[in-house]
VOVONU-342702 format. One line per field, with one value per residue (C-alpha): residue in one letter; x, y, z. Coordinates in pm, 1 decimal, padded with zeros to 6 digits. Example, Ala and Ser with C-alpha at 12.3 -4.5 7.8 and 13.67 -1.06 7.14 Angstrom:
BEGIN
torgu (a	s)
u (01230.0	01367.0)
v (-00450.0	-00106.0)
w (00780.0	00714.0)
***
This chain:
BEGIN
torgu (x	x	x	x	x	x	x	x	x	x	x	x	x	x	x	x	x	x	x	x	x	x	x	x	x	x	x	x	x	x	x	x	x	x	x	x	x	x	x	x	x	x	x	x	x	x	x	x	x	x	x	x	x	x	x	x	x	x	x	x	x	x	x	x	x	x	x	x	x	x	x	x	x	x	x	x	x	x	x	x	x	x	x	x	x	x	x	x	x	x	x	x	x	x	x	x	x	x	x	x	x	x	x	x	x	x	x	x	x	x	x	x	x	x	x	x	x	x	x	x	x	x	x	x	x	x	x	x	x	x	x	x	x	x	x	x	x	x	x	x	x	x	x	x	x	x	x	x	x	x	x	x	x	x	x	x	x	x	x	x	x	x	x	x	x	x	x	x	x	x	x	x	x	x	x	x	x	x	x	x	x	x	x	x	x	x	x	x	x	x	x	x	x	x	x	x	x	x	x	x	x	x	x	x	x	x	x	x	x	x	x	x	x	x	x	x	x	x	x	x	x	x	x	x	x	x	x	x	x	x	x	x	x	x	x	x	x	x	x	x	x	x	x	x	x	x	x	x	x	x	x	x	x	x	x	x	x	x	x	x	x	x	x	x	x	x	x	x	x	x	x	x	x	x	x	x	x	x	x	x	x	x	x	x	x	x	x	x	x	x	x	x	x	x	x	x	x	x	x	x	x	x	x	x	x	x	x	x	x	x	x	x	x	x	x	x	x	x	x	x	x	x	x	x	x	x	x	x)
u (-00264.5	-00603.6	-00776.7	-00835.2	-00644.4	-00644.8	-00482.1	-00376.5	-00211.3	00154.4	00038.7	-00072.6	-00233.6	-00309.9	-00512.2	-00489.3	-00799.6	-00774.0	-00687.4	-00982.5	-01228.1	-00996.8	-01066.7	-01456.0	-01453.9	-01267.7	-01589.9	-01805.8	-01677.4	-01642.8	-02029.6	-02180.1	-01853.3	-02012.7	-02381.1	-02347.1	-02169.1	-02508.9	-02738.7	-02575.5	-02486.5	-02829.4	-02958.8	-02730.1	-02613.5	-02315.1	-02158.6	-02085.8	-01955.3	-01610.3	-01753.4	-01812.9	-01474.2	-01299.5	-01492.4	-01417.6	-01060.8	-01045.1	-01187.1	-00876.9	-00629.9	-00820.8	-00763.0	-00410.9	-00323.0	-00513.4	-00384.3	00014.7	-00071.6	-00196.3	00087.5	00339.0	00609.7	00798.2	00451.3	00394.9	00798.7	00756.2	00429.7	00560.6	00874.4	00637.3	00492.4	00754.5	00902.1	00527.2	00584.2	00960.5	00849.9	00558.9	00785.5	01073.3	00861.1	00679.3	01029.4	01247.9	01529.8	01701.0	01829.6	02207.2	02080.8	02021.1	02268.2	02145.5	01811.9	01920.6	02044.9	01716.2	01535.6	01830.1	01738.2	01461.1	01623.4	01885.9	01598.0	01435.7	01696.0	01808.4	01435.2	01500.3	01845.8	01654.1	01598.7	01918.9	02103.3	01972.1	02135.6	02046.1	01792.3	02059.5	02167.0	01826.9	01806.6	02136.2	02175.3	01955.4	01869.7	02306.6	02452.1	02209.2	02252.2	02638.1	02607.2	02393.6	02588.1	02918.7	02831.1	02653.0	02994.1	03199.5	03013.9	03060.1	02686.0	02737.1	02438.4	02141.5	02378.4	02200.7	01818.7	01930.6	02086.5	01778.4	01504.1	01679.7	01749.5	01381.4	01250.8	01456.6	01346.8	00969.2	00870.0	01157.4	01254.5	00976.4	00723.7	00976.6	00904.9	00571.1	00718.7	00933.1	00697.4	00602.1	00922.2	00802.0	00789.3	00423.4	00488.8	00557.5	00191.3	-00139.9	-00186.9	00171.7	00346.9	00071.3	-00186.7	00042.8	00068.5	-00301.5	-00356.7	-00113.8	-00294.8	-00656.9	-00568.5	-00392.7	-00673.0	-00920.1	-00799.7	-00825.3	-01172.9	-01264.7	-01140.8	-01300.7	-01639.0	-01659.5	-01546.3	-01791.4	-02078.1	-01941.1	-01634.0	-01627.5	-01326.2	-01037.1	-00710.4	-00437.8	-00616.1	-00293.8	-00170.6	-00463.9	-00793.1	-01048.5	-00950.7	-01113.3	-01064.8	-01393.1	-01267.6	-00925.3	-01012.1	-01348.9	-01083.7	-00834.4	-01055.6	-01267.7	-00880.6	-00765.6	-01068.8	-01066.7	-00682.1	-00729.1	-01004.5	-00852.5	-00464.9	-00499.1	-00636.2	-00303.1	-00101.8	00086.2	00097.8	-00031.2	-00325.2	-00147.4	00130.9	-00183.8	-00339.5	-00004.4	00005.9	-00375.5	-00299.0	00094.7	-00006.4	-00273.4	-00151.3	00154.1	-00048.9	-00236.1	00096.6	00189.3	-00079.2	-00034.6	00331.1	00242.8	-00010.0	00254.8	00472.5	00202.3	00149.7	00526.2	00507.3	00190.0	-00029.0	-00353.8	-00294.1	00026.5	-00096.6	-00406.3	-00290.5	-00572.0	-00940.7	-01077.0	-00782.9	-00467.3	-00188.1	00019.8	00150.1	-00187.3	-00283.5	00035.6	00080.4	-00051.5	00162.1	00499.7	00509.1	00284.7	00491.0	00805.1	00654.6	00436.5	00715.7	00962.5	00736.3	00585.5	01034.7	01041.7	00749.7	00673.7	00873.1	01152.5	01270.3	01361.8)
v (03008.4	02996.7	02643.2	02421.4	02336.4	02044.3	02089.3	01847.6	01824.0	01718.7	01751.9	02016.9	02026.5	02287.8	02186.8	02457.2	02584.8	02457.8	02095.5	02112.8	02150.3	01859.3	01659.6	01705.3	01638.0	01340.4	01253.2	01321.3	01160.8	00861.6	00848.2	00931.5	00609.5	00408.9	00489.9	00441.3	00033.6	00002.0	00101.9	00035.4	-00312.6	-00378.4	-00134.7	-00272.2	-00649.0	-00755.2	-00407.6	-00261.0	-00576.4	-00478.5	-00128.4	-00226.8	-00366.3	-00074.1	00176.9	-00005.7	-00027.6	00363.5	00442.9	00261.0	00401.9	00782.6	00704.0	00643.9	00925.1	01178.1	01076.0	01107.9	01438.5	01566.5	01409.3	01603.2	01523.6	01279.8	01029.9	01104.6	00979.8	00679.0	00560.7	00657.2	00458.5	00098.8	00187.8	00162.8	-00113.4	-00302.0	-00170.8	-00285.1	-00616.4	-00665.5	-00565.8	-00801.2	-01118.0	-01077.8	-00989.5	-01251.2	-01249.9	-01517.2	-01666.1	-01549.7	-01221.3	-01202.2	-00953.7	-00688.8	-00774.1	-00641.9	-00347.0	-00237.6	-00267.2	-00104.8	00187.6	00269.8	00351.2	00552.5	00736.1	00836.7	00900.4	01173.4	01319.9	01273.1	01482.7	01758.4	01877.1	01903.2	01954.8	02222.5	02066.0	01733.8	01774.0	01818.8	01467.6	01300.9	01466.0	01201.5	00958.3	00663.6	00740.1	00785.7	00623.9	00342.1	00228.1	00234.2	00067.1	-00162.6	-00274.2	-00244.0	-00510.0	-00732.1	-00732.2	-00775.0	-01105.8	-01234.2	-01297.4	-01228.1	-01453.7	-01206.4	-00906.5	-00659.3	-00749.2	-00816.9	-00496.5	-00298.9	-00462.4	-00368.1	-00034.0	00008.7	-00081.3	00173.4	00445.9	00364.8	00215.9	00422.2	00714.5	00841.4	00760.2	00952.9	01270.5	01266.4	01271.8	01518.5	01752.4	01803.6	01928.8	02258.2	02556.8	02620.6	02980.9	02907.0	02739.1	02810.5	02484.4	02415.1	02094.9	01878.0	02085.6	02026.2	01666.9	01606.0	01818.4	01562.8	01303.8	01395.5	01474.0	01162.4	00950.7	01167.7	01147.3	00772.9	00749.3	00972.0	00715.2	00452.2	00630.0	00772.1	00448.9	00258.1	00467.3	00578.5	00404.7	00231.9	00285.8	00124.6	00326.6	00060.2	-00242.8	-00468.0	-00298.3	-00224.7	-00362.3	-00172.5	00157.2	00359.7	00706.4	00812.5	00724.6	00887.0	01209.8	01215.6	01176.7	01373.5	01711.2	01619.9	01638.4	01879.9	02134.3	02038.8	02072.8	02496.2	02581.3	02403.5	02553.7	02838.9	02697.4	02460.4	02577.0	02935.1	02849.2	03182.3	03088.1	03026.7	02744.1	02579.4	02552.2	02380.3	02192.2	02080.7	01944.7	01780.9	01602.3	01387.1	01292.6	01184.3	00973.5	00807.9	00697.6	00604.5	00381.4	00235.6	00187.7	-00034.5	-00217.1	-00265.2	-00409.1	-00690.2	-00754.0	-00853.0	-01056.7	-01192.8	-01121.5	-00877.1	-00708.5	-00706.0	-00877.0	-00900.2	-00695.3	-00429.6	-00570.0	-00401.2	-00218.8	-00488.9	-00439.2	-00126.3	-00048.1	-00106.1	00171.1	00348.4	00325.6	00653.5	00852.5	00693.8	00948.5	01213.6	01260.9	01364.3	01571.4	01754.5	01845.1	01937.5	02159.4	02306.7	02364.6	02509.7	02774.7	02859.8	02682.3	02840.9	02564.8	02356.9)
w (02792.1	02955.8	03017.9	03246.0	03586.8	03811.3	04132.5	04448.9	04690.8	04512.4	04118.6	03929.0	03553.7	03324.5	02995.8	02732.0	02604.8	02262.1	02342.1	02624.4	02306.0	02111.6	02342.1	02401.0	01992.7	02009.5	02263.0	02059.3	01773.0	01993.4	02090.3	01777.3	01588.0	01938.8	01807.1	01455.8	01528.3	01696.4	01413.9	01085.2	01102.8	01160.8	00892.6	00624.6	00770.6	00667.4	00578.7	00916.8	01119.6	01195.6	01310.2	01653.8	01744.7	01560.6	01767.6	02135.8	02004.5	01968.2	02282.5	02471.1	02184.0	02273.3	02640.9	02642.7	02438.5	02617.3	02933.2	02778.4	02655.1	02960.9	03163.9	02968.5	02738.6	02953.6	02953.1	02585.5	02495.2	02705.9	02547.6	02212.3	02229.3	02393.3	02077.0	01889.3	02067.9	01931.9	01600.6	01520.3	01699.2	01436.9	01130.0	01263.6	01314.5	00959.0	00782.4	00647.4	00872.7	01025.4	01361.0	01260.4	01279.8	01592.3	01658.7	01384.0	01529.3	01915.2	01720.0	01549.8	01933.0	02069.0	01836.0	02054.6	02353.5	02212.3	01925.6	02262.1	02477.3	02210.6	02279.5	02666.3	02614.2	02445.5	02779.6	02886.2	02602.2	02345.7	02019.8	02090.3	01765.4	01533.1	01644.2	01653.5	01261.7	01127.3	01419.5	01322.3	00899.1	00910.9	01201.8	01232.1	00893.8	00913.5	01245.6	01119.0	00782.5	00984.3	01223.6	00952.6	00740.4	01112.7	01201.0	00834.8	00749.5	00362.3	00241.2	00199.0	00335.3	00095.6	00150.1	00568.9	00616.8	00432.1	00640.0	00939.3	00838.3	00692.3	01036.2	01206.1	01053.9	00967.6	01306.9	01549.1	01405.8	01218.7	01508.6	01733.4	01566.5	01739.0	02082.2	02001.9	01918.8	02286.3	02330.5	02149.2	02414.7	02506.3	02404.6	02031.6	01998.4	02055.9	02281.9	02344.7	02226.2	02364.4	02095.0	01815.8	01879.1	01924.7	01597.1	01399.4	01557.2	01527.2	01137.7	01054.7	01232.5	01050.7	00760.5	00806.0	00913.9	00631.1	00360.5	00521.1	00562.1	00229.9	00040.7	00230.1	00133.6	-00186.1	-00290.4	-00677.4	-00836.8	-00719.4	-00632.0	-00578.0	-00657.6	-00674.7	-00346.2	-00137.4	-00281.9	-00064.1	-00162.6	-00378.8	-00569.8	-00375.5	-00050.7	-00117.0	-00242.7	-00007.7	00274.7	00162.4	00094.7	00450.4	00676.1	00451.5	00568.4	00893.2	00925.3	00788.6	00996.5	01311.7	01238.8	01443.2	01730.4	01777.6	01576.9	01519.7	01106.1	00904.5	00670.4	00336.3	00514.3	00711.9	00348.2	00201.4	00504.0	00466.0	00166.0	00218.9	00536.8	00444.7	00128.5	00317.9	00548.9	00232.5	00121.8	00415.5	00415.7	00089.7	00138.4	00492.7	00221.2	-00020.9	00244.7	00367.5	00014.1	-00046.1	00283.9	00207.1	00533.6	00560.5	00921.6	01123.6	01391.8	01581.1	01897.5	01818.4	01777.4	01436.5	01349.6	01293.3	01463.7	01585.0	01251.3	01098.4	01268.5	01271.5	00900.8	00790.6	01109.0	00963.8	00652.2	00838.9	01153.4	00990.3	00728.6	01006.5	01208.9	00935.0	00770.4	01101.9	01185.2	00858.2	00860.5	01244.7	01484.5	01619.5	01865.3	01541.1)
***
């Protein structure tokens, strides 16, 4: 793959063409989101004020992923599972559990070191994947209920056992998926592994921006008004049609997908972040808080920001396995 190469003394770095011109679009992106927070909120006060925040918020969050990507897939599985880590944290402290379940509870964060050591023992073992696939939607949830009905804690078995389960695979397993995509030989993709996850990424964040952009301007009919008030039909569909064009004229830069599965995918992957969205909204809505925390100005918290990548990761990579993939 040609692109661009950084050399030293004891490292050496090679950038794929592709995700060279990702990233100078995530830049620019980033200036003109940086511009607009200065202009709009003073062209239309009191519409724009949580612009400004959002945007210094996704300079940091661009940052720290480009630097993973370009480390390689080791960096990229250790920031992904401290993500994680965040993510179960958030959905533990706003669920209803309880101090007796404190051993379920070191279970669920346990789940993060095994999830990624399975992605870790990719490399050495080459049907590790076929494990990652059962261990933590099957194993974890026996685990789980076994050691629930072992300690005796039968009051609120049923509602403990699926909160802990639920977190396991929203905020561990599904989010693992995107780690594991770097695993994907650089020869199977345009841009490697690296491309494919910046693709997901860019898409799903994309896709998000796009709702929120075109709802702002042009949003009137609420969506899911009992679930998620802000959203609209205009934002949804606006954002929807905006990541699903952008996803089939981008496919064969990072990915090796033949025009007809990039179109199926253009369509299946954003709709599966919008639900993911809603679902995260549906879940705050039970619990009865707006953001998950405040760890990310503008945004929320991790899985605020997450929420769309939960349903999008998995269906990305299973339907990339299915139609190009050969590693999977």
């Amino acid at each position: 793959m040609s692109g661009l190469s950084i050399t030293g003394d004891n490292f050496a770095i090679n950038i794929a063409e592709p995700l060279v011109f990702g990233f100078l679009g995530v830049l620019a992106l980033l200036l003109a989101g940086t511009i607009a927070a200065l202009i709009l909120p003073r062209a239309q006060p009191g519409k724009w004020t949580d612009l400004g925040p959002r945007m210094r918020s996704w300079w940091v969050m661009a940052l720290l992923l480009g630097a993973a990507l370009v480390a390689g897939w080791q960096a990229t599985a250790i920031l992904f599972a401290f993500i994680s880590f965040l993510a179960l944290k958030e959905f533990l402290t706003l669920a209803p559990t309880r101090k007796e379940d404190r051993l379920i509870v070191l279970l669920a964060y346990l789940s993060v070191v095994v999830n990624y050591g399975l992605i870790f023992a990719e490399a050495l073992f080459d049907d590790s994947y076929q494990i990652y696939l059962v261990f933590l939607p099957v194993y974890g949830f026996l685990i789980s209920a076994a050691a629930m009905a072992w300690i005796g804690r039968t009051e609120g078995y049923l509602p403990t056992v699926g909160i802990i389960h639920w977190g396991m695979v929203v905020c561990v397993y599904n989010i693992g998926y995107i780690a594991f995509l770097m695993r994907v030989p650089d020869a199977e993709a345009p841009a490697g592994g690296a491309g494919l996850v910046f693709f997901l990424l860019f898409i799903t964040q994309l896709n998000d921006v796009a709702q929120y952009c075109w709802g702002k301007a042009f949003g009137r009919t609420k969506i899911t008004p009992n679930v998620s008030p802000n959203k609209t039909w205009e934002g949804a569909i606006g954002g929807w049609l905006t990541a699903a064009a952008v996803f089939y004229w981008l496919a064969p830069y990072f990915t090796p997908l033949t025009p007809t599965h990039a179109a199926i995918m253009g369509i299946v992957v954003p709709m599966a972040g919008f639900f993911g969205d809603i679902t995260m909204s549906a879940i705050k809505r039970d619990l009865g808080v707006k953001d998950t925390s405040r760890l990310i100005p503008g945004h929320g918290g991790v899985l605020d920001r997450l929420d769309s990548l939960t349903f999008a990761a998995p269906v990305y990579f299973h339907l990339l396995a299915y139609f190009a993939i050969e590693r999977f």
